[in-house]
N, C-alpha and C positions, 0 to 999 in steps of 0.2 A: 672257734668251735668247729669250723669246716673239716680242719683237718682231725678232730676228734673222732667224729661222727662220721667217717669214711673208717675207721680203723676197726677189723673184725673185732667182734666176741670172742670167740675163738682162736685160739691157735695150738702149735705143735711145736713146743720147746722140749729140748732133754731127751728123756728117755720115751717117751709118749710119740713124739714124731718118727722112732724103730716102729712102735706096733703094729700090726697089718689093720689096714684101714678102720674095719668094723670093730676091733676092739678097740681100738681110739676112737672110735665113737660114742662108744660105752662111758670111756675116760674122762671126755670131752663132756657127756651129759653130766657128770659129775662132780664136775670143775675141777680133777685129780690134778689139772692143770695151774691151776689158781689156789694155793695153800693157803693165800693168807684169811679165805674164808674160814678153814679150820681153826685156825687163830682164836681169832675174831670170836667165835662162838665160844672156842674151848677157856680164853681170857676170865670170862666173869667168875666163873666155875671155880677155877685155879684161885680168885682171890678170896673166893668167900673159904674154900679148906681153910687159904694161908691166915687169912685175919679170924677163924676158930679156932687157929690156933694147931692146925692138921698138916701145915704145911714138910712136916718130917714123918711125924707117927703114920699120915695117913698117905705117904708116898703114893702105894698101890691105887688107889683112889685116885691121883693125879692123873697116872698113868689109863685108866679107865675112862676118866674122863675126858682125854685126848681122842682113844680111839672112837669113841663117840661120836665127839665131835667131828671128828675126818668124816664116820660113817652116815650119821645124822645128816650133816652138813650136804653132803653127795643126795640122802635122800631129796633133801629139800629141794634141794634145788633141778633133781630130776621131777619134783611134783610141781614144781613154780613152771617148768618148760612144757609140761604136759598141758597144764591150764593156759597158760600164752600164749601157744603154739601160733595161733592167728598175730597175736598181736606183735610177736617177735619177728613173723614175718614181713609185717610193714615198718622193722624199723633196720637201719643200715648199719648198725652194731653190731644184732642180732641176729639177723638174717639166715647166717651161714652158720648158727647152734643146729647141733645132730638132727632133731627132730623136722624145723623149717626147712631146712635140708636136703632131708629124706635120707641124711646117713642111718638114722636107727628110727624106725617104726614109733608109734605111739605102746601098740602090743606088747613090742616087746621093752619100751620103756616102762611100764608098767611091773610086767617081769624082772628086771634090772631095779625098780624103788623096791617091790617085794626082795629080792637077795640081801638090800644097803639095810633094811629095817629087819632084816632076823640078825646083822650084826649086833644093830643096836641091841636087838631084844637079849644079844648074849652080853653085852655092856649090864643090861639090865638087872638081870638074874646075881649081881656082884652086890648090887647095892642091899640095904637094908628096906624092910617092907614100906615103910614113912615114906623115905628116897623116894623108891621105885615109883610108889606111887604119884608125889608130884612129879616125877619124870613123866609118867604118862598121861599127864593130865599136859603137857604144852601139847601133844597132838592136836588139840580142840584150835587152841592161836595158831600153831602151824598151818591147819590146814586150812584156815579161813583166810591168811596173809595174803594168798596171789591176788583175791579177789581186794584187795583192802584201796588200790590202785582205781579200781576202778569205782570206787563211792565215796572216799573221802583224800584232801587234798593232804592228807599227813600218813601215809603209809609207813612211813620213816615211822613211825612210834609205835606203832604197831609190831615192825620189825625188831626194835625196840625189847618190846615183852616175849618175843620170841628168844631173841640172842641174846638175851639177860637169864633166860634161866636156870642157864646150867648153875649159876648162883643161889639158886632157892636149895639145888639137889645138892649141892657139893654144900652149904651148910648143915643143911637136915642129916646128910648123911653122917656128915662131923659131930654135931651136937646132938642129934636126935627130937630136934625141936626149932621152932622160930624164933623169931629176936628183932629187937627194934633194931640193930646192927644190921641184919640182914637185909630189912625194910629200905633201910636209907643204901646200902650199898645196892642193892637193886634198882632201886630208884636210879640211884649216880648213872648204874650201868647203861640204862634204856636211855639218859639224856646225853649218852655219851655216842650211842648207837645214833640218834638221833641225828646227835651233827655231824659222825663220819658218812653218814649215810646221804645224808644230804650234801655232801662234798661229791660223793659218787653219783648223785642223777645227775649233779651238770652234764654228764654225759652226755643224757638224751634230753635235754630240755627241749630243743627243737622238734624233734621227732615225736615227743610225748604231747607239746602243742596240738600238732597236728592231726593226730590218733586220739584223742582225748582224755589218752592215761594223767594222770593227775599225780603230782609228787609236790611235797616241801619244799625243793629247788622253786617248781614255778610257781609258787604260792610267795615265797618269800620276795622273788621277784629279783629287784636292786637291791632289797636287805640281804641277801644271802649271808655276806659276810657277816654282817651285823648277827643276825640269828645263829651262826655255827659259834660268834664269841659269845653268845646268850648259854644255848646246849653245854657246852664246853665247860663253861660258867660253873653253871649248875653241876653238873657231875663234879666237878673239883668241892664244888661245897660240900654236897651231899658225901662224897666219898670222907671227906674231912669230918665229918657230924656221923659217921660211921665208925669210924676210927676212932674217934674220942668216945664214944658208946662202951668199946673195947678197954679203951687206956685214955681216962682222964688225965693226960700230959700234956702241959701247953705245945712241948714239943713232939708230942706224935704227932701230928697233922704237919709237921713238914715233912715227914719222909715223903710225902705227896709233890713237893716241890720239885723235881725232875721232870714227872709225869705234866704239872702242869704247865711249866715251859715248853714242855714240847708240843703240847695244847694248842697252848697260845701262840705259838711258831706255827702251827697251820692252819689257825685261825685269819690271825692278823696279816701272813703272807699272803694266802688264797686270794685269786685272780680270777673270778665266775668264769671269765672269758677264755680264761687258760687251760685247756683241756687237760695238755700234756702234766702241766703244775697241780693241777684239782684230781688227777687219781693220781699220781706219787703221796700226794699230802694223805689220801685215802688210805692205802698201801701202809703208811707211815703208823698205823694204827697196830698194827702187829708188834710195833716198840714200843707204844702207850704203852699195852694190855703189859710187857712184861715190866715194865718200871711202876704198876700200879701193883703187882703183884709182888716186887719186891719189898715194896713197900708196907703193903699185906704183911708179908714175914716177917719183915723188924719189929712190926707193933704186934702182930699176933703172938709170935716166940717170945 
């Protein structure tokens, strides 16, 4: 873990490392650096079109869905920096994020969530009235998430019902309505969040010890492992009893077999101890989302 937890937060790869300082600041508050959080959010969204069935008719919708996601995704996590500010300071990951810093102001990070949330708001204005409005109904979990660290030892689920929604919106918008399909594919989504995410505190298990942030990593403890093939588990199920909702085939619930090998590859490999190993496996999560979504389209078409 030593060498984990010496390695910034931050950094400046590609084209973001040309910027002049303080707009790479901007950048950097935003994680324009780290895409696969885009992913990651924009994934559920993407399966619930494809398994309604949207995943050709309602292309444009994909594609709205993405930008979102980028945009959304940068707010969040400029409002998770804003609220932690303190706490990011005291850990060695974190430390050197814009804000703890002092690359970019609180003021004007404020400023900078206001800009990322009128994209969203023009994402918004695309959907249909049902849509929009659960879309703006995750404000309420969003904004409650930074704090979630600090009261209960499962924040990871939490995050969960955040990064799962873009599934409620991307069905509703397709169907116009809810569905027990939905239900369980949502469900699948937040136990899936649940264990990549707890893959990702091993980061700061130490750190969080000590500062008394609270995560699923140290709660699970030595089950780490055991609990991310629990999570894991479960979304494979539930995606599978999702799927069959859609198409009673014995054989539509394998199309999910890809996805759940590779599951189970970062489950059963994972190494608590292995810092460098437990965020690749993390990362790895950006080829889940698209092998669960191809899979989406073969049973939804």
């Amino acid at each position: 873990m030593a060498d984990l937890v010496t390695t910034p937060d931050t950094e400046h790869p590609g084209l973001l490392g040309l910027l002049p300082r303080r707009l790479r600041g901007f950048a950097l508050l935003a994680r324009f650096d780290r895409p696969v959080g885009w992913w990651l959010l924009f994934w559920p969204g993407a399966w619930a079109v494809a398994l309604a069935g949207g995943a050709f008719t309602h292309w444009p919708l994909l594609v709205w869905l993405l930008i979102g996601s980028i945009a959304m995704r940068g707010a969040g996590c400029v409002y998770n920096d804003i609220v932690d500010r303190d706490l990011d300071a005291q850990v060695v990951r974190t430390r050197t994020r814009p804000i703890p810093s002092g690359l970019v102001s609180v003021r004007a990070a404020w400023v900078w969530l206001a800009a990322l949330c009128l994209v969203g708001l023009i994402v918004l204005v695309q959907l249909r009235p049902l849509a929009a409005g659960v879309a703006v109904a995750s404000l309420a979990p969003v904004a409650a998430y930074p704090f979630m660290k600090r009261i209960t030892w499962w924040p990871q689920a939490w995050l969960g019902i955040v990064f799962s929604w873009a599934a409620l919106v991307g069905w509703v918008e397709v169907t116009g309505g809810f569905g027990i399909a939905l239900l369980l594919l949502y469900a699948g989504a937040i136990a899936w969040v649940v264990g990549y995410d707890t893959i990702y505190a091993l980061q700061d298990r130490e750190d969080d010890a000590l500062i008394g942030v609270r995560s699923s990593a140290l709660r699970l403890g030595r089950h780490v492992r055991a609990g991310v093939v629990l999570f894991y588990g479960l979304a494979v199920a539930l995606w599978a009893l999702a799927i069959w909702q859609v198409r009673a085939d014995p054989l539509a619930p394998v199309a999910l077999l890809p996805a759940a090998w590779h599951l189970a590859w970062q489950a059963l490999t994972l190494k608590p101890d292995d810092g460098g190993g437990a965020l690749h496996r993390f990362r790895a999560n950006r080829f889940t989302g698209l092998l669960v979504f191809l899979a989406c389209v073969v049973v939804g078409t």
